[in-house]
ZATORDREN-90910 format. One record per residue: z, x, y of N, C-alpha, C in turn; residue in three letters. Coordinates in steps of 0.2 Angstrom, whole numbers, plus 5000, padded with zeros to 4 digits. Layout:
BEGIN
ZXYZXYZXYALA...
This chain:
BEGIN
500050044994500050005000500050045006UNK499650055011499650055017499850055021UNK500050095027500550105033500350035035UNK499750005039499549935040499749895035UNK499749885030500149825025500849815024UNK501049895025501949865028501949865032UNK501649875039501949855046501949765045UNK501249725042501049675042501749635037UNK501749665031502349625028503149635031UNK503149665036503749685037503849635043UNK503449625047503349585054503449495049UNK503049505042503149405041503749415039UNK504149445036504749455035505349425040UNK505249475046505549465051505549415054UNK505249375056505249305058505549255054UNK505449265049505849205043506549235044UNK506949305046507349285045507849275052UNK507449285058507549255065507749175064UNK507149145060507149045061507649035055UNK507949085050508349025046508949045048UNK509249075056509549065060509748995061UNK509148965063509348885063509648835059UNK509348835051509548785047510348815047UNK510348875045511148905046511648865051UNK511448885057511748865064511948785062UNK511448745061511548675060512048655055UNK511948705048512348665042513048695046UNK513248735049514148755053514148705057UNK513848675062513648645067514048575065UNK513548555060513648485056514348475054UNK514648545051514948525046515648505050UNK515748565054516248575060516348495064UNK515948445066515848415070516048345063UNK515848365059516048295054516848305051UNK516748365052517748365051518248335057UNK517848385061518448355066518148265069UNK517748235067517448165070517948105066UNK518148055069518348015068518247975060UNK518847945058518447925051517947885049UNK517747855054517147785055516647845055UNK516647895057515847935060515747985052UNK515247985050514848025045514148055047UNK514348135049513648165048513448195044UNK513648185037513348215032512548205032UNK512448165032511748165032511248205038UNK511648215041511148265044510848325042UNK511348325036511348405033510648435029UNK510248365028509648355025509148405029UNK509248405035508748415042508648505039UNK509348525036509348605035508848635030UNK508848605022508248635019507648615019UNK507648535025506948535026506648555033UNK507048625038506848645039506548715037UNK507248715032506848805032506148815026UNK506248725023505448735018504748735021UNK504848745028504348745033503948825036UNK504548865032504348935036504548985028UNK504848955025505048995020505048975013UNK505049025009505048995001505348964997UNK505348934993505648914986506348944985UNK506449004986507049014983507449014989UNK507049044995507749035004507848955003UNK507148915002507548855003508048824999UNK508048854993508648824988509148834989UNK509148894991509748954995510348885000UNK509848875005509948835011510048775010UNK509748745004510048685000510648674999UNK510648734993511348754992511948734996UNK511948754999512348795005512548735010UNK511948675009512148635011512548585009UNK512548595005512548544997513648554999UNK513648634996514348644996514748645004UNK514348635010514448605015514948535015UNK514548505011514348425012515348415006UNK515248465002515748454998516548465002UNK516448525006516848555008517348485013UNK516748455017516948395022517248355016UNK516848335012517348275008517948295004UNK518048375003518748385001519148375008UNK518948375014519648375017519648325022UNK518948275021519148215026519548165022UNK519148165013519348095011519548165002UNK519248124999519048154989518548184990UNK518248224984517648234980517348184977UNK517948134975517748064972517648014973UNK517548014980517347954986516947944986UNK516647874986516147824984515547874990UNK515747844998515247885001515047945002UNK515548004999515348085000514948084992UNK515148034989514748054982514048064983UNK514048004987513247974987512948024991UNK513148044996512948115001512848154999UNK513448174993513048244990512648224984UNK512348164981511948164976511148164981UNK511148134986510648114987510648194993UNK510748234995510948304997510548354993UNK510648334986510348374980509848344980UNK509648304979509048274978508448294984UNK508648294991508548294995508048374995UNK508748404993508448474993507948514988UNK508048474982507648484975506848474980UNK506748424983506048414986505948444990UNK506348464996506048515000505848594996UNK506348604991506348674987505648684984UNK505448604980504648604978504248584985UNK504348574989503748564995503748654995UNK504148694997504148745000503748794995UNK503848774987503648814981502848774984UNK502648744985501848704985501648744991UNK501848754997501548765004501548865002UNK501748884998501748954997501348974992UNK500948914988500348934982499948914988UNK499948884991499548864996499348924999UNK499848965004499749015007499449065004UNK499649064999499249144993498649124995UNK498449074989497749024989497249074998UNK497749035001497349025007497049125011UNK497649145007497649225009497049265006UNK496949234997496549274994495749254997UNK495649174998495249135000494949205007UNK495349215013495149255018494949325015UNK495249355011495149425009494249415005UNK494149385002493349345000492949355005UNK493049305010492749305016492649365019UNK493249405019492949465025492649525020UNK492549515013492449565006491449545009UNK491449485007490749435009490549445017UNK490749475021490649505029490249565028UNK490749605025490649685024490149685019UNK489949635014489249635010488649625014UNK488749545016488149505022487949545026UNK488549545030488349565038488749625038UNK488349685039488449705037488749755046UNK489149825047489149815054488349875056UNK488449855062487949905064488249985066UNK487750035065487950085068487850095075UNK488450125076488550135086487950175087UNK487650215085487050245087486550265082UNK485950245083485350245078484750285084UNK484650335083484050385085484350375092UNK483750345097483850365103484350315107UNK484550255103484850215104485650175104UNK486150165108486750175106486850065107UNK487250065102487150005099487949955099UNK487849905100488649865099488649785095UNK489049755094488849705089489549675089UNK489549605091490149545087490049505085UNK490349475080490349405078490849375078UNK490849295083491349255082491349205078UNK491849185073491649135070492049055074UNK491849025074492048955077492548915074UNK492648945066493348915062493848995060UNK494348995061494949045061494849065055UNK494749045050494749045041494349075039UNK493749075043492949085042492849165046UNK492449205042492449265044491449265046UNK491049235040490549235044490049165041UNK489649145045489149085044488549095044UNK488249065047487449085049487249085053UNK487649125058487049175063487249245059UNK486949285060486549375056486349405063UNK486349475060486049505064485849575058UNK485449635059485349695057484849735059UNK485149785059484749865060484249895055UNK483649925056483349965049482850015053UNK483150045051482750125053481950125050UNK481450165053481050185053480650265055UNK480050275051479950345054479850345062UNK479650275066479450295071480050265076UNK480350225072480950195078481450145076UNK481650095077482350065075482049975076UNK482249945070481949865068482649835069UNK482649785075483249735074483149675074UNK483449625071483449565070483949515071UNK484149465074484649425077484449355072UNK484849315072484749255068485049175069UNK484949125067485349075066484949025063UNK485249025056485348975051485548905055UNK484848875051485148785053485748755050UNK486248735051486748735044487248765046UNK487748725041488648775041488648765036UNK489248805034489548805024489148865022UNK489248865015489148905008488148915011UNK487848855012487248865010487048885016UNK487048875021486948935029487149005026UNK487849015024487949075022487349105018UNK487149095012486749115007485949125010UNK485749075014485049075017485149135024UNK485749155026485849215031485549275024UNK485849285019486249345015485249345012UNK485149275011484349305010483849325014UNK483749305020483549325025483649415025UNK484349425025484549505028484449545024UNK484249515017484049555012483349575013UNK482949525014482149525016482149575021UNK482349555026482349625031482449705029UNK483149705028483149775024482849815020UNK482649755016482049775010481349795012UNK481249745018480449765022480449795027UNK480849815031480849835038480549885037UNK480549945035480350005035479650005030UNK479449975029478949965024478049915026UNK478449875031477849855033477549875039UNK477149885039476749935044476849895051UNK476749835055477049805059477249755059UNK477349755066477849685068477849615065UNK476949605066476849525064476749525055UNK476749595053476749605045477449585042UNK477849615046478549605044478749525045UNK478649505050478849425053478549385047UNK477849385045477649365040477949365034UNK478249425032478549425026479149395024UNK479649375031480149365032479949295031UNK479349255033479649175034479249175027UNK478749195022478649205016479149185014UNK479749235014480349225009480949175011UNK480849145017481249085019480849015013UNK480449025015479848985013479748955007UNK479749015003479749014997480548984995UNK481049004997481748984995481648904996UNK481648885000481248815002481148794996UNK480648804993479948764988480448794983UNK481048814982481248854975481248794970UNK481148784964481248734962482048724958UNK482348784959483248774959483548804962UNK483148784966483748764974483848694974UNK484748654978484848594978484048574983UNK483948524981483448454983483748434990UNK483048454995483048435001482448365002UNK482648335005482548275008481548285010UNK481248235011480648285013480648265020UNK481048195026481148225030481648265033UNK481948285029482548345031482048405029UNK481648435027481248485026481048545033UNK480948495039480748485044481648545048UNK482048525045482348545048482848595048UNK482548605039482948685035482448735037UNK482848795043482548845046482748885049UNK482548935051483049005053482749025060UNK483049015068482549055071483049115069UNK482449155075482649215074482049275080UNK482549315081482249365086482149435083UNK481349475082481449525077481149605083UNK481349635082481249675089480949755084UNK480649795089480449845087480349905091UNK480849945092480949985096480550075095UNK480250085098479850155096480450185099UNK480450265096480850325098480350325103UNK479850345103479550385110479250365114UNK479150315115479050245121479650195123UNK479450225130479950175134479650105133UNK479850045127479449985126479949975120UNK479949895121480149865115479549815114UNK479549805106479049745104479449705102UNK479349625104479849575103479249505098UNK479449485093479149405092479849365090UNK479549325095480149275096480249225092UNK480349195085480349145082480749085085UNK480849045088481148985091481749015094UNK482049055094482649105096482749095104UNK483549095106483549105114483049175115UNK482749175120482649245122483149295124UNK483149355122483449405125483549425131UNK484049455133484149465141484049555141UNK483649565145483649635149483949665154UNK484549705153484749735158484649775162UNK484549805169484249845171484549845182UNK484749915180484849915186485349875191UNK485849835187486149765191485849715191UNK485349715187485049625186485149595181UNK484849545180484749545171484249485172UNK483549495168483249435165483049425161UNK482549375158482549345151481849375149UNK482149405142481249425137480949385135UNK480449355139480149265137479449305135UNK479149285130478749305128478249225129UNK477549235129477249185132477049155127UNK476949165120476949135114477249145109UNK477849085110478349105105478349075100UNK478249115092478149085086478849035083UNK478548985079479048955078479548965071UNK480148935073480648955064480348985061UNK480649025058480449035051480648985046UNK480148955040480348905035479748855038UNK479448845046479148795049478448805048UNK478248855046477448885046477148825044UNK477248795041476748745037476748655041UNK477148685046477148615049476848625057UNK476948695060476648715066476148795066UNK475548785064475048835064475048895071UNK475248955068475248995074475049075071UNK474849105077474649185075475149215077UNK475549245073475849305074475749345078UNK476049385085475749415088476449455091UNK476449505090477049545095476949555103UNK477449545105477349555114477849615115UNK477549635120477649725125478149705131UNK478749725131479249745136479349825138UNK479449825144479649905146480349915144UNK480749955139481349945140481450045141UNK481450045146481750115150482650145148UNK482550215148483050255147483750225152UNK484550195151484850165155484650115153UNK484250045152483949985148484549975143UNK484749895144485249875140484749805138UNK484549765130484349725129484949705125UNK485049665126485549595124485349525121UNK485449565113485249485110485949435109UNK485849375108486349335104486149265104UNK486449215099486249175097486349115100UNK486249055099486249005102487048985104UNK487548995098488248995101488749015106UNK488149065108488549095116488249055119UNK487549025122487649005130487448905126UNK487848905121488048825124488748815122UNK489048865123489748855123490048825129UNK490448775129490648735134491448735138UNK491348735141492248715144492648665145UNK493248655148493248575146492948525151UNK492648555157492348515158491548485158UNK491448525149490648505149490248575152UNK490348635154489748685158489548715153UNK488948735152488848775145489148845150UNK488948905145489348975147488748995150UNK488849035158488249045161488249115160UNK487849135154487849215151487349265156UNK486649255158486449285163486949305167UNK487449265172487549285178488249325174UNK488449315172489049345167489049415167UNK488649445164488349525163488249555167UNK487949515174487849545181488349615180UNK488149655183488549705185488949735181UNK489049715172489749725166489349785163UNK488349815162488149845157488249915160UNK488649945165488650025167488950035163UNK489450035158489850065153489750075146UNK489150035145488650045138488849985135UNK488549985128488649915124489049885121UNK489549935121490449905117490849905124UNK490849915129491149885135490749835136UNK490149825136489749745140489849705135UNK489949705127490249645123490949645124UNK491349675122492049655126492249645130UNK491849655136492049625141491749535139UNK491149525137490849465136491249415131UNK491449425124492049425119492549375125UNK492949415129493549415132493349355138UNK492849345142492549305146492249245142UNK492049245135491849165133492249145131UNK492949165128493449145123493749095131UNK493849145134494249125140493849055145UNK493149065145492748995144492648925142UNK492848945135493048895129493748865129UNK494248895130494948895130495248915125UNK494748965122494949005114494748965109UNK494448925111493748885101493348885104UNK492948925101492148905100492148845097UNK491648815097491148745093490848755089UNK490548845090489848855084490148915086UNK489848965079489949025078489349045084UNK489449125084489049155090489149225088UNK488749255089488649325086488149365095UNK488349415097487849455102487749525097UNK487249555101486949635097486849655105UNK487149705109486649755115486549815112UNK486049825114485549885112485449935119UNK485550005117485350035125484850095123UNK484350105128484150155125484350225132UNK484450265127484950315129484450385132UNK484550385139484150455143484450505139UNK483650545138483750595135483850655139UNK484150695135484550755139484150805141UNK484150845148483650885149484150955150UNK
């Protein structure tokens, strides 16, 4: 076990034994105040309040502990206000036990639970590090940064993607968003990033590559065991996506934009949009909207910051309805390169939202980096 594994267990430790401060405090509290109370007054029954707090933060055995503890509470007052064999202390402490047997099993159920729930996350972030996979801070001439937010706490990744792939002549990146939540957005991301990885380096260009990605979307579609899509639901199972192409030796990126926000260009203190004037559509949709594949030319100059991210950053809203205004946002944040311009952006949309996303949302900034003279 790791220095981080016991800082981590030591910290859940601690807290439980701050709160069962309280059930404590109550069961003295109670007891002290029903001794000295008149004999028409019975607070036994409060005493119930003790193990079914502590089966709320703590386990099976603290809370039998605190049942316990209750229980000989509850006896101690009926030895000295009345008998042990008093009709009313009797019933107090049978239904006392009782009481406590059930919080003891809730507390046993809420702690399988927790496991359950722990091993469930450990999955997911095993399934992050496979999928999505991180990017390298620096690939040839260019210094790189990458987040994903997921929109559920539980959830480590969904279907926005992102990936890198080297080449002899420069660096292929591709940003993404699955139509879809759950298991099967996951799986249609994981095949997509595999397509890519597999081809990036391999196909000779842009619109060679684009084509072999929505081949493989495509094809996943018409699999004949894959679950059974709707025919008009067909229409709707599709990945956009922004696939770029950066040469080492030209200040230029090539972009084709499959239905995807466009990219933002940094430069200088500005920032505007990489609108390409024929943008192809989803991948998965080729057969329902005819189009030529074509790559478009950007200047992206040494200093140049291109900022991809998915739809879940700029419709993220606040509470009064404003989607997140990401242009003006960056304004002025990309002097400090790409892991400061997403952290500062991280820090600025959560702050927008009131700390929940709606939809998962992933950014990629890419810079390309002046060569040294």
């Amino acid at each position: 076990m790791g220095p981080g594994r016991l800082t981590a267990h030591r910290w859940s430790r601690e807290p439980r034994l701050v709160l069962l401060a309280v059930p404590i405090a109550l069961i003295g509290l109670v007891t002290a105040v029903d001794i000295l109370a008149p004999a028409s007054v019975h607070l036994g029954p409060f005493l119930v309040a003790a193990p079914a707090v502590t089966a709320s933060f703590a386990g099976p055995r603290l809370t039998a502990c605190v049942g316990a503890l209750a229980v000989l509470a509850q006896v101690v007052v009926a030895a000295v206000r009345t008998s042990l064999v008093d009709l009313n202390h009797s019933f107090q402490v049978i239904t006392l036990i009782l009481m406590s047997a059930f919080a003891t099993a809730f507390a046993s159920r809420r702690e399988r639970h927790e496991r359950q729930l722990t091993a469930l996350r450990s999955v997911a972030t095993a399934a992050q590090e496979v999928v999505l996979k991180p990017l390298p801070q620096r690939i040839g001439p260019l210094r790189i940064a990458s987040i994903y937010l997921a929109a559920q706490s539980e959830a480590q990744i969904g279907g926005d993607l992102y990936a890198a792939a080297r080449t002899e002549r420069g660096t292929r990146i591709i940003i993404g968003d699955v139509r879809g939540k759950g298991l099967e957005a996951v799986g249609d991301a994981a095949l997509l990033l595999g397509a890519f990885r597999g081809a990036a380096h391999r196909q000779a260009d842009l619109p060679a590559l684009v084509t072999f990605l929505e081949g493989t979307v495509s094809s996943d579609l018409d699999d004949p065991a894959a679950p059974e899509i709707e025919t008009e639901d067909r229409g709707e199972a599709f990945i956009t996506a922004a696939v770029m192409d950066i040469p080492d030796d030209e200040p230029v990126l090539h972009l084709i934009n499959c239905g995807h926000p466009p990219p933002l260009l940094l430069r200088g203190g500005h920032a505007g949009l990489l609108e390409t004037r024929h943008p192809a559509p989803p991948l998965g949709l080729t057969e329902f909207v005819e189009t030529d594949l074509s790559a478009e030319t950007f200047a992206f100059e040494p200093g140049d910051i291109a900022l991809l991210y998915t739809d879940g950053v700029i419709e993220a809203r606040d509470q009064g309805g404003t989607f997140y205004p990401l242009a003006e946002r960056v304004i002025g944040k990309a002097a400090k390169g790409p892991a400061a311009l997403l952290a500062h952006l991280r820090k600025d949309l959560l702050r927008h939202v009131g700390g929940h996303l709606g939809d998962d949302a992933a950014m990629v900034a890419i810079e390309r980096v002046p060569r040294p003279w």
